[in-house]
C-alpha positions in Angstrom: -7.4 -29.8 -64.8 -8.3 -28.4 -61.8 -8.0 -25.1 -61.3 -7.2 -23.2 -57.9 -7.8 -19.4 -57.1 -4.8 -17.3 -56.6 -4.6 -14.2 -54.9 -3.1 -12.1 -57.8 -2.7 -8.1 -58.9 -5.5 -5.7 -60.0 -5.4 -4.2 -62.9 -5.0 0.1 -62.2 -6.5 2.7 -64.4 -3.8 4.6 -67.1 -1.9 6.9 -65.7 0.5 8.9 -68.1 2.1 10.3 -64.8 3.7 7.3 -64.3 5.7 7.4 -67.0 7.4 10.2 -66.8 11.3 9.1 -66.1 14.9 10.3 -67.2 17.4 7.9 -66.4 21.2 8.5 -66.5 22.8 4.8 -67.9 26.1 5.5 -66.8 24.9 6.3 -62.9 22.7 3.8 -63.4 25.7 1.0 -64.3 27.5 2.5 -61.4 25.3 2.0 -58.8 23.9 -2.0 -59.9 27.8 -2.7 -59.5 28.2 -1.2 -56.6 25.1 -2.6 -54.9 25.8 -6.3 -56.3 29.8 -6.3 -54.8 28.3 -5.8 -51.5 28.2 -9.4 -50.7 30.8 -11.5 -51.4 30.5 -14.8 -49.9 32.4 -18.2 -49.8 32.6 -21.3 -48.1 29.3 -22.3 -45.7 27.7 -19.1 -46.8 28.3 -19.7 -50.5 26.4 -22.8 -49.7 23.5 -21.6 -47.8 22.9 -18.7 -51.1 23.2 -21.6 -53.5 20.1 -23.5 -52.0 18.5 -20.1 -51.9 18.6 -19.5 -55.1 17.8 -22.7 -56.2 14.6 -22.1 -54.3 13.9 -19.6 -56.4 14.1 -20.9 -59.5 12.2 -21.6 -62.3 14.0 -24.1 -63.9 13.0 -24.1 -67.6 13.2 -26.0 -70.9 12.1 -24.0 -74.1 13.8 -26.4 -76.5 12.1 -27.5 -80.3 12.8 -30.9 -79.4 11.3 -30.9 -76.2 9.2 -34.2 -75.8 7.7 -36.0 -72.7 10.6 -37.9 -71.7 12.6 -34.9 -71.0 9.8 -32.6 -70.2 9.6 -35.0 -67.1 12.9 -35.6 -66.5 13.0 -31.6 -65.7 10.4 -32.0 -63.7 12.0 -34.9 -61.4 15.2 -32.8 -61.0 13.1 -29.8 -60.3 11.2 -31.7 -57.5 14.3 -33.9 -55.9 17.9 -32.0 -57.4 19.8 -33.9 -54.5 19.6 -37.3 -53.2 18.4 -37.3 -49.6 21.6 -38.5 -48.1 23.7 -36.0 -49.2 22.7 -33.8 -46.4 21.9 -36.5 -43.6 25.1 -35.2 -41.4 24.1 -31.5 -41.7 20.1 -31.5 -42.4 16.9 -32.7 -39.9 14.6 -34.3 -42.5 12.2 -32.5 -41.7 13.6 -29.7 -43.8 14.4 -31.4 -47.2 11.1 -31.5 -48.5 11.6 -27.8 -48.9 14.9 -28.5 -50.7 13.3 -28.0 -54.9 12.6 -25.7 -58.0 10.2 -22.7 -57.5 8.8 -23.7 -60.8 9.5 -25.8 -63.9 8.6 -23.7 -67.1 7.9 -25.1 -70.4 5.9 -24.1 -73.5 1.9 -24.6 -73.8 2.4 -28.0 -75.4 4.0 -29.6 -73.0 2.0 -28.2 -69.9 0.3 -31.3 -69.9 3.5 -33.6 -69.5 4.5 -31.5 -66.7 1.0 -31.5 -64.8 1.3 -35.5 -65.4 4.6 -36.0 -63.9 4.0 -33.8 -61.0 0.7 -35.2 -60.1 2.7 -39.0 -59.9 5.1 -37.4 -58.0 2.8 -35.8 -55.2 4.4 -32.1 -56.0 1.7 -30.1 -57.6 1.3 -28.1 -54.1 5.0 -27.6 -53.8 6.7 -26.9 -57.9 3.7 -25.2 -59.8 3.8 -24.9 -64.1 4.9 -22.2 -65.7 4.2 -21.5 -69.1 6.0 -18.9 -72.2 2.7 -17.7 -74.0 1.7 -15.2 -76.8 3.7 -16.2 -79.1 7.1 -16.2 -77.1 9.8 -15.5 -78.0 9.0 -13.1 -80.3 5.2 -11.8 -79.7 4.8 -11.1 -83.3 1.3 -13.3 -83.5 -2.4 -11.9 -83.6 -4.0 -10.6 -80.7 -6.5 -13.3 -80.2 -4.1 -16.2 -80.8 -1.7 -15.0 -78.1 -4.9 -14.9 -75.5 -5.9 -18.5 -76.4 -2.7 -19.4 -75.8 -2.9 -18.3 -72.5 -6.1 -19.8 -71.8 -4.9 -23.3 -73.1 -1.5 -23.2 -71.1 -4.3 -22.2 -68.2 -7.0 -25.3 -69.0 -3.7 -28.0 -69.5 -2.5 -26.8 -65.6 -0.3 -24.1 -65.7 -0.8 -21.2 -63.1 2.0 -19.0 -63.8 1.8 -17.5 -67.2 4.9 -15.8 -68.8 4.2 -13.7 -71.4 6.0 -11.6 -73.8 5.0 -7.9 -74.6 4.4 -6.4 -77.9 8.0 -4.5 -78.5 7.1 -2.4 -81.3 4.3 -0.9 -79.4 6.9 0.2 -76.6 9.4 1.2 -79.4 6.6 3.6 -81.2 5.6 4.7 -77.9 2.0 4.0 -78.1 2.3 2.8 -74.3 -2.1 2.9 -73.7 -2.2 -0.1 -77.1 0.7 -1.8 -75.0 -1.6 -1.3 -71.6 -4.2 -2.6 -72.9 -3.4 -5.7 -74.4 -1.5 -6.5 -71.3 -5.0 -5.7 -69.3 -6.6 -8.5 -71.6 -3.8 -11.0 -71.0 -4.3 -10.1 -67.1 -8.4 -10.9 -68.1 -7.6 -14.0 -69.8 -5.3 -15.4 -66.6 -8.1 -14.4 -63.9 -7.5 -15.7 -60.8 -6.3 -18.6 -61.9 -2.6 -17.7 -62.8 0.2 -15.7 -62.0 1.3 -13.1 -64.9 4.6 -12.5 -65.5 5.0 -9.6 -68.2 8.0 -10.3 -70.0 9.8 -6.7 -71.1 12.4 -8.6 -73.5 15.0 -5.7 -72.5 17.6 -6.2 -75.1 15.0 -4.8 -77.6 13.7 -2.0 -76.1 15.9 0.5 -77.1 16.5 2.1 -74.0 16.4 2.6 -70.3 13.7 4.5 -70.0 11.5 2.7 -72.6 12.1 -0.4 -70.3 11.3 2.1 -66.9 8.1 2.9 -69.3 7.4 -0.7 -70.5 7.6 -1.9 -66.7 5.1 0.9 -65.5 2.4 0.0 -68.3 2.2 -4.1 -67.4 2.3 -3.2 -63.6 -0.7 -0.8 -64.4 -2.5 -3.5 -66.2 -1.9 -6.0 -63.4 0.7 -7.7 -63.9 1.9 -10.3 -60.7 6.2 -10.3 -62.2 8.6 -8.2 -64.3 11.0 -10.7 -66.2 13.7 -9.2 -68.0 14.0 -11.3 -71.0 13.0 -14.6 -73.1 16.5 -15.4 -72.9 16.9 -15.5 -76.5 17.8 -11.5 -77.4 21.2 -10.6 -77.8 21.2 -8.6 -74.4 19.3 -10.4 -71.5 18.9 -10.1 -67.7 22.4 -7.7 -66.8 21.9 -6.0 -63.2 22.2 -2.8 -64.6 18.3 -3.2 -66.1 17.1 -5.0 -63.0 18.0 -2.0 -61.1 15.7 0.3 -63.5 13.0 -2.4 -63.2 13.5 -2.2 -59.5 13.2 1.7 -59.4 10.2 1.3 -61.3 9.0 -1.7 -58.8 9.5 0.8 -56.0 7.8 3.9 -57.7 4.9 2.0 -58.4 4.3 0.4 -54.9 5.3 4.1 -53.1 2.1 5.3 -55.7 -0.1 2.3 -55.7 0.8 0.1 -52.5 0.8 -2.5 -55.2 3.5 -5.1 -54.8 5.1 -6.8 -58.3 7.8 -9.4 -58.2 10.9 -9.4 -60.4 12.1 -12.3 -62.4 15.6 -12.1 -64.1 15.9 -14.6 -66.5 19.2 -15.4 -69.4 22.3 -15.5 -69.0 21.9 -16.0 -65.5 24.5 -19.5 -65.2 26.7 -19.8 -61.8 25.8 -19.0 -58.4 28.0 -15.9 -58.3 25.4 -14.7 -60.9 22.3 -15.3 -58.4 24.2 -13.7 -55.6 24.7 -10.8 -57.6 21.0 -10.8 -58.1 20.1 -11.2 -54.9 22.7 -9.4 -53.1 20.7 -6.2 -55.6 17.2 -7.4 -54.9 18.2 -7.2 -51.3 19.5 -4.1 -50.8 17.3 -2.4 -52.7 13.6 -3.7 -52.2 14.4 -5.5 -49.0 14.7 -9.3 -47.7 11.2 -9.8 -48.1 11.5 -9.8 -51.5 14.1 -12.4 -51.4 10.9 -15.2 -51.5 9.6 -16.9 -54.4 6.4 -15.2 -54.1 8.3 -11.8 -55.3 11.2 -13.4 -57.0 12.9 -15.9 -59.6 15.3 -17.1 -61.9 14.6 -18.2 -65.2 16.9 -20.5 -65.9 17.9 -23.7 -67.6 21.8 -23.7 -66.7 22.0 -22.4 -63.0 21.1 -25.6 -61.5 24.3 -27.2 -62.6 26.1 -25.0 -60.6 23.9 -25.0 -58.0 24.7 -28.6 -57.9 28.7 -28.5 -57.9 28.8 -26.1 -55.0 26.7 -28.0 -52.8 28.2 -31.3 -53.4 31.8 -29.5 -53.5 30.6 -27.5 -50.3 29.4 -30.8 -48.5 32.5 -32.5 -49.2 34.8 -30.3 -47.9 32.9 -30.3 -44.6 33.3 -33.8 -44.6 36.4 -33.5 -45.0 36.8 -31.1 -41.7 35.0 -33.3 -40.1 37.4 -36.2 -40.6 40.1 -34.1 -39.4 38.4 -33.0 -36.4 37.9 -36.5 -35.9 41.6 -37.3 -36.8 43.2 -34.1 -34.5 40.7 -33.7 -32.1 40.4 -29.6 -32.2 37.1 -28.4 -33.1 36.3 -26.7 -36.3 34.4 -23.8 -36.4 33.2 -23.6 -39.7 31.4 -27.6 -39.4 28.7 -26.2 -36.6 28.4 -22.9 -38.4 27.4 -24.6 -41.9 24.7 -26.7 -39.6 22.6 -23.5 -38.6 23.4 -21.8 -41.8 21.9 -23.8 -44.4 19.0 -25.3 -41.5 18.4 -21.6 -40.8 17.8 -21.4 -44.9 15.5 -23.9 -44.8 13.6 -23.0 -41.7 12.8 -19.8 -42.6 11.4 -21.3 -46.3 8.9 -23.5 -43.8 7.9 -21.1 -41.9 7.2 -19.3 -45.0 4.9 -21.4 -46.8 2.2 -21.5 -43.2 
């Protein structure tokens, strides 16, 4: 496959400084629930945060019985989740292009399916490959295996790499072993992929091990923080995202070095990825509110995604027929318009 040159993170020497962190869980629940009621939205806005977040998504099969037909089936939805004419009373189209997954996400093996599908649909540019790597979900494979994973998933057409970090090295504390393989799986992506370090949070232990584990894989270069494979017993939960984030602020205050964040598990209705972003927002700013700097992982969200659009469009239909019917003008019609073009605009001008 042919493979393009990314503009990805350097890796940074050690620096045991950076780990030193105490962390108060109960101030720290307090606060991620605070920060994530701040925006409670309905109506047009709920609408406009749903295609957001679908933008930002990495919509993902991990399955065992993953095969081609469905690998590309992901893929379609990922590329076109809404038939065109849904929108063609509210939308220029000009905009809908820009209306897909940030990513589909599948294992090694099926890299290939993926790269097919989106090369027959003319999206390769738009809905890049992501793939889980080093042995995911669990990690618990040799060193060298888990790197020629990554340079497989890299050779079939991926160019975003998840991968999952060795837990037992966090766990025993032996944080420069857990730096340096990271630095290798940084080595083995080059400039040729994205790498997203996943921390797997619910085995960790404890805040500040994930504070600590977050530090280490930003040191060795990592491009993303994602919470978890999804498969532990305690995934993304805002409370962790907002150590992540303190860590993702440290670190570029130290280092000017800017790493995304990727929540991913348990993640499944758009009140979820408002909560998400309403956190990502406040905290590290709007500009990280771009798929460049964050994601979902996600296999479920889209479905809901999906009914609040079409439940959203509807009902503006539906004020529109009355408007029609009673001749008194609706507010909320014209101000759904600009928000969800406004959405969509701003994603354009974006990607120049």
């Amino acid at each position: 496959m042919d493979s393009k040159t990314l503009v990805v993170n350097k890796t940074l020497p050690f620096d045991p400084a950076l780990l030193m962190v105490n962390i108060s869980l109960r101030q720290v629940e307090e606060i991620a629930i605070s920060i994530s009621k701040r925006c409670m939205v309905s109506g047009v806005n709920e609408i406009a945060w749903a295609l957001r977040a679908l933008m930002l998504t990495d919509l993902t099969t991990l399955a065992g019985d993953d095969t081609r037909a469905n690998v590309r089936r992901l893929c379609v939805r990922a590329c076109f989740p809404f038939e065109p004419q849904l929108f063609d009373k509210y939308f220029e189209r000009t905009l809908l292009p820009d209306i897909h997954c940030a990513s589909v996400c599948v294992y090694p093996a099926r890299v290939k399916d993926a790269y097919t599908t989106l090369e027959q649909l003319n999206q390769l540019d738009n809905v890049p490959i992501s793939a889980v790597t080093t042995g995911f979900p669990t990690g618990q494979y040799g060193l060298q295996t888990r790197l020629q994973e990554i340079s497989h998933a890299i050779l079939a057409g991926a160019t975003e790499i998840d991968v999952v970090i060795s837990r037992q090295l966090a766990l025993l504390g032996d944080w420069k072993a857990l730096y340096n393989e990271v630095v290798l799986m940084r080595s083995a992506c080059g400039e040729h992929a994205l790498l997203k370090t996943i921390l797997a949070i619910g085995e960790l232990g404890t805040m500040e091990n994930v504070y600590k584990a977050a530090m280490v894989c930003m040191m060795a270069g990592a491009d993303f923080l994602k919470t978890s494979t999804g498969m532990e017993i305690v995934n993304a939960t805002l409370s962790v995202g907002l150590v992540m984030i303190f860590a993702i602020q440290e670190f570029k205050r130290r280092t000017c070095q800017i790493v995304g964040i990727k929540p991913a598990g348990g993640i499944r209705t758009v009140r979820d990825a408002i909560a998400w972003m309403t956190l990502v927002n406040e905290t590290l700013g709007s500009r990280w509110l771009t798929r460049d700097r964050f994601r979902f992982g996600t296999t479920g969200l889209l479905n809901d995604i999906e009914k609040v659009v079409r439940d959203g469009v509807a009902k503006l239909e539906r004020e529109a027929a009355e408007k029609a019917s009673q001749s008194k003008p609706i507010a909320s019609e014209a101000c759904s318009e600009d928000a969800m073009c406004k959405e969509l605009r701003k994603k354009q001008q974006e990607k120049k």
